[in-house]
C-alpha positions in Angstrom: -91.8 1.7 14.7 -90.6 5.1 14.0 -89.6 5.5 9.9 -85.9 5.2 9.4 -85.5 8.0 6.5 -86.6 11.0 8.2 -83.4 10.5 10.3 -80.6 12.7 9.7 -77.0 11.5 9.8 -74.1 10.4 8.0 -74.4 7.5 5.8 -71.7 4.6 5.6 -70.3 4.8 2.5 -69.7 8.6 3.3 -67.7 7.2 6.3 -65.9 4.9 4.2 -65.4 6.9 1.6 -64.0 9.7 4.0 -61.4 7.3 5.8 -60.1 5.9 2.7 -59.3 9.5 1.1 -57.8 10.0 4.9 -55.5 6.7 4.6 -54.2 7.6 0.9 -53.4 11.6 2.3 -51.7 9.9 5.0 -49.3 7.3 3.0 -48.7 10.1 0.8 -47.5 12.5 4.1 -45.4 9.6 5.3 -43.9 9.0 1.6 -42.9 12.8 1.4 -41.2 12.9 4.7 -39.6 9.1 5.5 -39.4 7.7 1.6 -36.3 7.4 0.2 -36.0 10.5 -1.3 -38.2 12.3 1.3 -37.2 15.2 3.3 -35.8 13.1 6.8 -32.9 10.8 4.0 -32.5 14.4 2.3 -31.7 15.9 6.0 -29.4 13.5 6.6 -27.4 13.4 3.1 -26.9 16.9 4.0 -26.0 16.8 7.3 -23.4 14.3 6.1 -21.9 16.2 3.2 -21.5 19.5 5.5 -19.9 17.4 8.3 -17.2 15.7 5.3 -17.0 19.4 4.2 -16.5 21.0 6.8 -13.3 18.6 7.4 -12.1 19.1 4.5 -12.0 22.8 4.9 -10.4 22.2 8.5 -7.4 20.1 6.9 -6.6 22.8 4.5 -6.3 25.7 6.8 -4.2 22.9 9.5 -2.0 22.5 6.2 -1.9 26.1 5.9 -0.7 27.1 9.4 1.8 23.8 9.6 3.7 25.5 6.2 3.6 28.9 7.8 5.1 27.0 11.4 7.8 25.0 9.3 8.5 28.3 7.2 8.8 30.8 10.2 11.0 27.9 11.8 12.9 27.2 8.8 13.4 30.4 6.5 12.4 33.5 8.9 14.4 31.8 11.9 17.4 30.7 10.0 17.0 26.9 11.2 18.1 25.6 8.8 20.0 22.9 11.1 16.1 21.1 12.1 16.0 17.7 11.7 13.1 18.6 8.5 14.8 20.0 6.0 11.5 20.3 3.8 8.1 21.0 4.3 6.7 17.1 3.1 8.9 15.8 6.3 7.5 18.6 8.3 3.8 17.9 7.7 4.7 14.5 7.8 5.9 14.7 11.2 2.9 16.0 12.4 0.8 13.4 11.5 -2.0 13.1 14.6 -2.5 16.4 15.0 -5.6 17.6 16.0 -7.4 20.8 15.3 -10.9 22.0 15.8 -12.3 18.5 16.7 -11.0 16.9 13.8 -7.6 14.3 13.5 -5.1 15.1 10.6 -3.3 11.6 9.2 -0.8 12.8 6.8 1.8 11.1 5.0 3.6 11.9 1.8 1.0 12.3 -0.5 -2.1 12.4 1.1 -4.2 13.7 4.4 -6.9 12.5 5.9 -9.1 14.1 8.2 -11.1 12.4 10.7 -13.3 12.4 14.2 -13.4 9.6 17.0 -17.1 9.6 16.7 -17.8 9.0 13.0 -14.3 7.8 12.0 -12.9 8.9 8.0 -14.6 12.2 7.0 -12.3 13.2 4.2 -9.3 12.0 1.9 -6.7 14.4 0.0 -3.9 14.4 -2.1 -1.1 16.3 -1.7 0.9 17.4 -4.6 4.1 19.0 -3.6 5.4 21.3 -6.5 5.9 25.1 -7.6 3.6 27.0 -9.5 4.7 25.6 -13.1 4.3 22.0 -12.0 8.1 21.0 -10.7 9.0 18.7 -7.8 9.3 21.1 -5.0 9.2 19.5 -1.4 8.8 22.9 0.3 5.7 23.9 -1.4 2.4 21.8 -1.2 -1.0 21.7 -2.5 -3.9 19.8 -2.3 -4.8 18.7 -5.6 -8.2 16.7 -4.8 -10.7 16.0 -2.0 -12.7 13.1 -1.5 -15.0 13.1 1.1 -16.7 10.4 2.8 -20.1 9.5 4.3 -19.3 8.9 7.9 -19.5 5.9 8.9 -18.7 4.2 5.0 -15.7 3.6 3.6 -15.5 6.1 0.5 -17.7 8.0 -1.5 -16.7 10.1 -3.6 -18.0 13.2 -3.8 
């Protein structure tokens, strides 16, 4: 029989030892990248508050270019005869309408914005008065946003 210790090799404890410090790099990687704080939940928190941002930037400038539509109607045009006398019926009348992707729900105090796919995106409230804080239905401003994770039903931001 030949003798066993002039054999080279690797022992097995080095084997062990090297495939446990392999497993613990390993749950460590995973941790980092699919925990709950880890970069894939971190992705999609951000994903999400662009998307809700992004529609609440998309409902101001539609509020924007409804005022300037009611305003060239009413004031430049001399309509005064239209069936909306004042910019809250206007915008109210336009509830539905769609710009850039996104669904506009307005009603007298408030907007929402939303998509078919991922449903409420962003809540507003609309605060109609003039620049030292009277009750003016002809001028409007959004006075806070609240945007929503799709698919929940509010968080605020």
């Amino acid at each position: 029989m030949k003798n066993l210790k002039n054999q080279k090799g690797i022992t097995l404890v080095a084997l062990v030892v090297t495939i446990i410090v392999l497993l613990i790099l390993a749950g460590v990687s995973l941790s980092l990248v699919a925990g709950s704080n880890g970069i894939m939940t971190r992705t999609v928190n951000a994903r999400d508050k662009n998307e809700s941002a992004t529609a609440a930037e998309r409902a101001e400038l539609a509020i924007a270019e409804l005022q300037m539509e009611w305003y060239e109607a009413y004031y430049a045009n001399g309509d005064k005869t239209g069936n909306y006398a004042t910019l809250q019926q206007y915008l109210t009348s336009k509830t539905g309408k769609e710009i850039g992707g996104y669904k506009l729900k307005i009603t007298n105090t408030n907007v929402e914005v939303s998509t078919t796919k991922d449903g409420v995106l962003a809540k507003a409230d609309l605060v109609y008065q003039d620049a030292n804080n009277n009750a003016d239905l002809n001028k409007v401003a959004i006075k806070s946003w609240t945007l929503v994770k799709p698919g929940t039903e509010a968080a605020t931001e």
